[in-house]
N, C-alpha and C positions, 0 to 999 in steps of 0.2 A: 453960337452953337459950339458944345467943346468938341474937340478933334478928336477924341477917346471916347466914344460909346458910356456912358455910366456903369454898363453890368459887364465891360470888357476890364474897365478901369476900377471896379469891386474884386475881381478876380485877380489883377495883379496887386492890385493893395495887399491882397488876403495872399498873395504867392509871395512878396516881401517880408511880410507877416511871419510868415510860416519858414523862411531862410531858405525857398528852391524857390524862388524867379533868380531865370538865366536869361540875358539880352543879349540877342545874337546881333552885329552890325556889318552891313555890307563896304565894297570896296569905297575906301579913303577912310580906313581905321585909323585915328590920329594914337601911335604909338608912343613918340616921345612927348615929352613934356610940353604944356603945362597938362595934355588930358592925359597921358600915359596908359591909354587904355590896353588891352592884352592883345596878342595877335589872335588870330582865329585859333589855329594851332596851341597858344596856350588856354583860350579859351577850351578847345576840345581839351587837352590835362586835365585841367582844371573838373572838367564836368564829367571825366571819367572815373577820376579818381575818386571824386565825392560818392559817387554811385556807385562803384563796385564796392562796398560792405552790403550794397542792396541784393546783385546778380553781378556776377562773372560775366563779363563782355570780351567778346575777343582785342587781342592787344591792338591790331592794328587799327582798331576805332579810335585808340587814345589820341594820337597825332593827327587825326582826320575828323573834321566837323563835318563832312557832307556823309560820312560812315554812320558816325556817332547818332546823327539828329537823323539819318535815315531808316535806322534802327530800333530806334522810339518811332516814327511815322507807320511803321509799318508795324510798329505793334499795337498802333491806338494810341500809345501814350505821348504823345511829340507836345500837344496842349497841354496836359496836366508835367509833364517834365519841364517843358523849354517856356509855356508860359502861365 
């Protein structure tokens, strides 16, 4: 049985696809090398930045992921943005 749903795993295909799937990952971010992955914090840049040519978000979402993805939750779009 695969671990990802079929029609969960069509939608992040097609969010690949499409150049907006964001993976959010919990504590034991492996930041240095070999995975070098972003802090959460850049991760929040990261996803501010790309989005404001869409809506002006307030600045202090930028540096804060729990702002940012709370912001999108609560306007309906937290699955269609973040997955």
């Amino acid at each position: 049985m695969p671990v990802i749903p079929p029609v969960i795993l069509n939608r992040l295909l097609a969010g690949i696809e499409a150049d907006n799937l964001v993976m959010l990952c919990g504590a034991g971010l492996s930041i240095p090398p070999p995975a070098s992955l972003m802090s959460a914090q850049r991760v929040s840049q990261a996803c501010y930045d790309k989005w404001l040519p869409t809506e002006q978000l307030p600045i202090a979402m930028r540096n804060n992921i729990d702002l940012l993805s709370g912001h999108f939750y609560a306007n309906g779009q937290f699955e269609s943005v973040f997955i």
